[in-house]
N, C-alpha and C positions, 0 to 999 in steps of 0.2 A: 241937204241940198236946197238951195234958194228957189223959191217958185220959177216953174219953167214958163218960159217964155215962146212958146210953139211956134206963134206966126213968126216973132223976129229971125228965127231958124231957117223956116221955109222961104222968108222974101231971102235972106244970104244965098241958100241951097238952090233958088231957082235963077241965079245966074251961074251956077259952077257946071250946071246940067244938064243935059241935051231934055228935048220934052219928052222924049219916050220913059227917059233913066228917071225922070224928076216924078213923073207919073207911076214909074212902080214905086218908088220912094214911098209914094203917098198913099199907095196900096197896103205897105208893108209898114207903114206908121200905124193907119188903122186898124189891120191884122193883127199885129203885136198887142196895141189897143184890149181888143178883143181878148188875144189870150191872155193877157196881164188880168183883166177882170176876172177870166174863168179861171186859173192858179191863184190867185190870191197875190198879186204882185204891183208893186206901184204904177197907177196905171196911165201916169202922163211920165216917169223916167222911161216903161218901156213903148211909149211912144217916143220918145224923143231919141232913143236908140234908135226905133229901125226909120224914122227922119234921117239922122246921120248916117244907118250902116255903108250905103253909095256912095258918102263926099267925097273920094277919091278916085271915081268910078271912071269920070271924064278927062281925066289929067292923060296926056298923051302920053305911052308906054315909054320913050327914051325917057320921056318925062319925069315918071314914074320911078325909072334905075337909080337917073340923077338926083331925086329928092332922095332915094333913101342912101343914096351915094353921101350925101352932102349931112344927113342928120345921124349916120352913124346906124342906121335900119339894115339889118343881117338882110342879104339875099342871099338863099338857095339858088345852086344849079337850077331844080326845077321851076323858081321864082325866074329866072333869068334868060330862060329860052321860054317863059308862059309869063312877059311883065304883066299883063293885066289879072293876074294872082297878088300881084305887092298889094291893089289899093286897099284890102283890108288889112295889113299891117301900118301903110302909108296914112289910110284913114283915119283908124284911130292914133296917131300919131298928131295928124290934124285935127283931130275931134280935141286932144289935150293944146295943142299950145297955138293953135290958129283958132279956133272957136270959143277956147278957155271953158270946156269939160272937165270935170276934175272927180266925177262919180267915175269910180275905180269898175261898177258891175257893168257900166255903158260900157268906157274903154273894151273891155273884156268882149262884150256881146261882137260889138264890131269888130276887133280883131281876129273872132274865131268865126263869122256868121258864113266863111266860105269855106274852109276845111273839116269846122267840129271839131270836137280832140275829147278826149274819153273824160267823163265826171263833170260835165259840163253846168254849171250853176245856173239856176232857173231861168235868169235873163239871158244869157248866152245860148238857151235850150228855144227861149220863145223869139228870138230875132231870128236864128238859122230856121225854125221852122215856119215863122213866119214869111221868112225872102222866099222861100219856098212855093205854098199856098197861097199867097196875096193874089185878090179875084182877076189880075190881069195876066198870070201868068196860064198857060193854055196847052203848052206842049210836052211835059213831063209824062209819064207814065201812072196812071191809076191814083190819080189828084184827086178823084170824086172820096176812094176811100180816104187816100192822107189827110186831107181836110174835114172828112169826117170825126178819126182818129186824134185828130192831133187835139182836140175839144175833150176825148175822153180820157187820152194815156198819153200824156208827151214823151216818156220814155220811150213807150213803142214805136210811137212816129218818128223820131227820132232816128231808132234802128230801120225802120222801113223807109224811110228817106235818103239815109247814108246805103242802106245797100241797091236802092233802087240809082241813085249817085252811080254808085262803081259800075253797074251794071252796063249804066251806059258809056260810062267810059272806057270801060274794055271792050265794048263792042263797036264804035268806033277810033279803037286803041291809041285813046288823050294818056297822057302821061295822069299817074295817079300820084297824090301826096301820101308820102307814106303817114301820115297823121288822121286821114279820113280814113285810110285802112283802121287805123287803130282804137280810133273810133267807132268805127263800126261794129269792130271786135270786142268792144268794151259792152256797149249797148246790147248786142246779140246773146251775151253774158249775162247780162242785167237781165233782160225779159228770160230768158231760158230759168233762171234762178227763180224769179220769181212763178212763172209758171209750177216748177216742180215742187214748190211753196204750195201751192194753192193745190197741185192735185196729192199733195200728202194724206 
C-alpha cells in the first residue's frame, strides 16, 4: 500500500460527520493506533481503518437503504427495520470506490467492526475492539476491565465484548444479528480451548 496520507482522510471525514461521530472517529484512530503497536500490526493501515470505520455513519437511514438499493449492497430484514446497521457494509463499500481504499484487511475491519463474525483477522479483531474501548466512550459495562484486557488477550476481549454486546441487547430486547451470536460462540470456544490447553 502507498504511504498513507492521514490528515488528507481526516480534513474529507470531517465534513461527512457530525462533531460527536468525527471525535469518536479520532478516538478509535488512535486506539487502534495503540493496539496495532502492541500485536505487531501495521501501525498507520490500522489507523486509517478505525479513521474510516464511521464514514457512513452520518448518511441519513432512507439514505442508507437507497445507497445500498442503488450499488447492489444485500439488506437483511434485520438491516432494514435497524438502517443505521447498513453503514458498515455501506462504509466499506465507500471506503473502496469513493475514498479509493483498495487494502482488502481495512475493507474487512470496517465491514465487520459492528457485528464481528467468528475467525476474525487481526485487523478486523483490533477496529471492533477498538470502536469499542476508545477513551470517549463511558457507558458500556465493565470498560475498566476490557480496556485492560484488550492490551493483554484480544481473543478474550473480544469474547467479553461480544457477550457483554448481547447482554445488553436482550435485556433491552434490540433485535440480535445472528452473526454476533456466532461470533461470540466462535470466541467462547477459542478461550474455553485454550484454557483447558493450559490447565492440561
Amino acid at each position: 500500500m502507498k504511504e498513507i496520507n492521514l490528515e488528507r482522510y481526516q480534513k474529507k471525514l470531517k465534513t461527512k460527520l457530525d462533531k460527536e461521530r468525527y471525535e469518536h472517529t479520532i478516538g478509535v484512530m488512535y486506539t487502534a493506533g495503540a493496539l496495532a503497536m502492541r500485536y505487531e500490526y501495521d501501525v498507520k493501515s490500522a489507523m486509517l481503518a478505525g479513521l474510516m470505520h464511521d464514514c457512513a455513519k452520518c448518511i441519513p437511514n432512507d439514505r442508507k437503504i437507497a445507497l445500498c438499493e442503488k450499488h447492489n449492497i444485500n439488506i437483511t430484514d434485520l438491516e432494514r427495520s435497524n438502517p443505521f446497521l447498513l453503514h458498515a457494509k455501506l462504509g466499506a463499500f465507500l471506503v473502496m470506490h469513493k475514498y479509493r481504499i483498495r487494502d482488502k484487511e481495512i475493507i474487512s475491519s470496517i465491514l465487520n467492526h459492528t457485528t464481528g463474525k467468528p475467525n476474525m483477522e487481526l485487523l478486523d479483531k483490533i477496529i471492533f475492539v477498538a470502536d469499542y474501548i476508545e477513551p470517549r466512550r463511558d457507558k458500556a459495562p465493565h470498560l475498566d476491565e476490557r480496556r485492560k484486557t484488550a492490551f493483554i488477550d484480544i481473543d478474550r476481549v473480544m469474547y467479553e465484548i461480544l457477550g457483554d454486546t448481547l447482554e445488553f441487547l436482550k435485556e433491552k430486547a434490540g433485535d440480535i444479528d445472528p452473526i454476533t451470536q456466532k461470533a461470540y460462540e466462535y470466541y467462547k470456544q477459542l478461550i474455553e480451548t485454550k484454557e483447558d490447553t493450559i490447565n492440561e
